[in-house]
N, C-alpha and C positions, 0 to 999 in steps of 0.2 A: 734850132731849126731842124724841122723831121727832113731826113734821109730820103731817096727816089724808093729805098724798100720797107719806108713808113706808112702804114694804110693809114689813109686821112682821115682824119678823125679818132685814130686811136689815142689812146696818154702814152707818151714817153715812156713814163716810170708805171711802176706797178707797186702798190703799194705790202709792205711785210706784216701779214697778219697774225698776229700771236691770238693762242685761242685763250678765248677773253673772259671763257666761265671757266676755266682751270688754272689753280693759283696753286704757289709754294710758297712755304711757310722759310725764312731763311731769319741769319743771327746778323744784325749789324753793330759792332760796340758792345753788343752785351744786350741788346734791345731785340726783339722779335720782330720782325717786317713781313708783308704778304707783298706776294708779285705778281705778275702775269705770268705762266709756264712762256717758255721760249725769249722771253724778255732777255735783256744783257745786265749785265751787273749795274753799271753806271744807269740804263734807264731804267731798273728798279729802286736805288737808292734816288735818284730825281723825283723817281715818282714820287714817293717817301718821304720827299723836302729835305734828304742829307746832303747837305756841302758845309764843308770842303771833304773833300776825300783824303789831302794829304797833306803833307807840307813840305818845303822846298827845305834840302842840306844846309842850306847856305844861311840863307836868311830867317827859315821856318815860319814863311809866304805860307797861307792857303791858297791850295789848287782845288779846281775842281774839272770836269769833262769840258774838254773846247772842242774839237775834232767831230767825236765818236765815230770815227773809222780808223783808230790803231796810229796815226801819224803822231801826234802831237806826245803821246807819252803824261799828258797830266792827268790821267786819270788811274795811277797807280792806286793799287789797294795789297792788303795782304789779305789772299781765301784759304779758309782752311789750313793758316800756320803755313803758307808759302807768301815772301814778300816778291813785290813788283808785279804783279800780276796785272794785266791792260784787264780794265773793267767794261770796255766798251767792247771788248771783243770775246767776253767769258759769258756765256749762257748762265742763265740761274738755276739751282737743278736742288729740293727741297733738302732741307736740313744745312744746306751751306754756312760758313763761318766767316764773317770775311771784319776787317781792322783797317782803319783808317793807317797810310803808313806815314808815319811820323820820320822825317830826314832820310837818310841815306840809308840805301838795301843792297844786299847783294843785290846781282840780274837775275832771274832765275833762269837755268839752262833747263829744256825740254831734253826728254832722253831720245836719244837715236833711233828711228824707227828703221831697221830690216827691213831693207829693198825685196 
């Protein structure tokens, strides 16, 4: 339901345009894949037709993206020789490496950024 400071007739949402004639060349498995610049990892492997992304510790389930906004955590990958990596939330940026992660990863900790 639009807001009193919704002009009538706008859309809600505004749609995220990735530019659609510049592509990166990235590694999945060992396979070469094309994407959209600006794309996310998990929506250029969709693109792509790859699932599962990974597999569960436990049972060694295929996962694949449920979410894609960072909540759900099944959309683990390893890029570039770092595991756990959220694929929905990682930009694609040419030359990338990225592995399906197979059971259980470290977390990967981000370093400290200088207030």
């Amino acid at each position: 339901m639009p807001t009193k400071d919704h002009a009538a007739g706008a859309p809600l949402f505004t749609a995220v345009e990735t530019d659609r004639l510049s592509t990166v060349t990235l590694t999945f498995e060992g396979q070469p894949l094309r994407a959209p610049a600006g794309a996310t990892v998990a929506a250029a492997l969709l693109l792509n037709g790859v699932a599962p992304f990974r597999t569960t510790p436990v049972t060694s389930a295929p996962r694949a993206p449920y979410c894609m906004m960072g909540v759900c955590f099944e959309c683990l990958v390893e890029i570039d020789g770092k595991p756990s990596r959220q694929a929905c939330l990682t930009a694609v940026r040419d030359g990338m490496v990225i592995k399906c992660q197979q059971g259980a990863s470290a977390i990967a900790i981000e370093e400290e950024v200088e207030a």
